[in-house]
DRENDRENDO-829146 format. One record per residue (C-alpha): x negated, y negated, z negated. Coordinates in steps of 0.1 Angstrom, whole numbers, plus 5000, padded with zeros to 4 digits. Example, Ala and Ser with C-alpha at 12.3 -4.5 7.8 and 13.67 -1.06 7.14 Angstrom:
DRENDRENDO-829146
487750454922;486350114929;
//
This chain:
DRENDRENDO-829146
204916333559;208616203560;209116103521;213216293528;211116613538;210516853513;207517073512;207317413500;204817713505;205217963532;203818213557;203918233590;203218473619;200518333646;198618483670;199818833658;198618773622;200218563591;198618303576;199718113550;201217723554;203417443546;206917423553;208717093552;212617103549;214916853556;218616733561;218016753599;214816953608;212517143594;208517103597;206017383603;202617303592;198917393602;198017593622;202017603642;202117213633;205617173650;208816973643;211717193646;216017013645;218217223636;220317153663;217917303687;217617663668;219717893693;219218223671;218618323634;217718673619;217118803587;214919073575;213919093536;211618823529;211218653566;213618473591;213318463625;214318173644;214418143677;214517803694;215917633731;217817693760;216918033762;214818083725;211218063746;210317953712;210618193683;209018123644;208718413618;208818253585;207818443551;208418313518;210418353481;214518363485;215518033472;212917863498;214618063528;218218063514;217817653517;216317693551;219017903563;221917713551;220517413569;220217593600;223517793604;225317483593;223317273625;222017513651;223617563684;226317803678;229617873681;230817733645;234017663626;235117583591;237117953575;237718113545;236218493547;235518773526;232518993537;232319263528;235819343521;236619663523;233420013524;234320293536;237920283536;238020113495;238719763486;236019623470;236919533435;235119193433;235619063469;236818713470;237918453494;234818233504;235317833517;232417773540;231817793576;231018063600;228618023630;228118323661;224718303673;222918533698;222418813678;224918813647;227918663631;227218413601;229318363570;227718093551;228917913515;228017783480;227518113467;226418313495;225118413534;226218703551;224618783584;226919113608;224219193635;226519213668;225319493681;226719673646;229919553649;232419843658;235919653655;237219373660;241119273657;243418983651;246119113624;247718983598;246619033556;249018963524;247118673507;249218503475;252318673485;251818563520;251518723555;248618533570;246618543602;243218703600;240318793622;238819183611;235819283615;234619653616;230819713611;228219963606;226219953577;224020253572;226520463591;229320333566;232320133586;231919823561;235419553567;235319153566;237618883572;238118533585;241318333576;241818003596;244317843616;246018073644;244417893672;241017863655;241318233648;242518313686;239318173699;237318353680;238718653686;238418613722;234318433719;233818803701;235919023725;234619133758;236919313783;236519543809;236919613846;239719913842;237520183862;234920053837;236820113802;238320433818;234520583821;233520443788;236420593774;235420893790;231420913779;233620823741;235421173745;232221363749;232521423788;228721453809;228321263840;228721553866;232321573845;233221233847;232721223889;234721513893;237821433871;237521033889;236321163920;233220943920;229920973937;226921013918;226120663933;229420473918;228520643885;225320513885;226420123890;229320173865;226420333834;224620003846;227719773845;228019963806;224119933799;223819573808;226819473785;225019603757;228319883757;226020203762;222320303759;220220533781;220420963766;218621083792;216720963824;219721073846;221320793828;223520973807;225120743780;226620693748;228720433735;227420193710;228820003681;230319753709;231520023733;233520193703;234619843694;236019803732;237520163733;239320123697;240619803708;242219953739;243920283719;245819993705;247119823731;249220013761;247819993791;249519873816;
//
């Protein structure tokens, strides 16, 4: 065992069942012992999630690899840091505040945070001294690149609209204008304009057998446009006839473009 490496208790899922182990942590990698015995950089971890007392890390090219580790909060909170800080991610340095502002009220203790902020596959990272903040992507409702009175100030930010229990929950990233213009467009996806017209449409309530008559589309062109909205992650499957609704990202696209005229 690498005398840098630090070894704390653990458990981890294998072969459908947990079974308690050994996890080593270090400044580059992190060890998983007996019965997984495998060496895992940071650098190689493509995806992190969070659920109560586990992670889930997912690691290569395309995460064939994926790790479920169990064990107390000041173990995984190390392990986490290490790994947001190092995986393969979309990453800069940023002040944010998350969250910011719940259900339409400031929170009253919600500071400004120095750290850094990494995208993975499945959610956006905040990560500091004090804390971790993980917004699951496919909860994210908004996203917008305004501008926020800090110190007297007007300031470039990055907002960011989520869903927490049905509750529109508000962070932000402050960092320089380019920074922040290239993570606004990493996080923003646009739309073919036939595209964003339907999802605006399934938004508004409309059925399918609606939406081909006011567009004057065949139930066929329908049918590859839902597809075009399901495989962006922008709609899920109602009924089998494919009827859709928008999700968090969909509402995201569709509030973005009430904003700006078309054109």
């Amino acid at each position: 065992m690498d005398a840098m490496m630090k070894t704390v208790p653990a458990k981890v899922e294998h072969e459908g069942r947990w079974v308690p182990t050994k996890v080593g942590i270090a400044e580059d990698r992190f060890r998983i012992e007996a019965p997984v015995d495998r060496e895992i950089p940071y650098r190689s971890v493509v995806n992190l999630e969070e659920k109560r007392n586990q992670i889930v890390v997912a690691v290569g090219g395309d995460g064939e690899a994926v790790y479920r580790i169990a064990s107390v909060e000041k173990v995984l909170t190390v392990l986490k840091k290490f790994i947001i800080t190092q995986a393969s991610a979309y990453r800069l340095n940023a002040f944010f505040m998350s969250p910011a502002i719940r259900g339409g009220v400031l929170i009253k203790d919600a500071t400004w945070e120095k750290g850094a902020i990494a995208v993975m596959k499945t959610g956006i990272w905040f990560v500091s001294q004090e804390k971790q903040v993980c917004i699951p992507l496919d909860e994210v409702a908004g996203i917008e690149l305004t501008s926020r009175e800090i110190q007297g100030k007007d300031l470039n930010v990055v907002k960011i609209d989520h869903l927490v229990e049905n509750e529109v929950v508000t962070s932000f990233v402050l960092c320089p204008l380019t920074t922040l213009q290239v993570l606004y467009n990493f996080l923003k996806e646009d739309l073919d304009p036939l595209t964003g017209q339907v999802a605006m449409l399934v938004y508004s309530g409309m059925d399918s057998s609606a939406i081909e008559n006011m567009l004057k589309l065949s139930h066929k062109d329908l049918d590859a446009i839902y597809d075009k909205l399901l495989s962006t992650g922008m709609a899920e499957v109602l009924y089998v006839r494919k009827e859709v609704q928008l999700t968090p990202k969909g509402v995201r696209y569709i509030s973005e473009s009430l904003k700006t005229p078309m054109g």
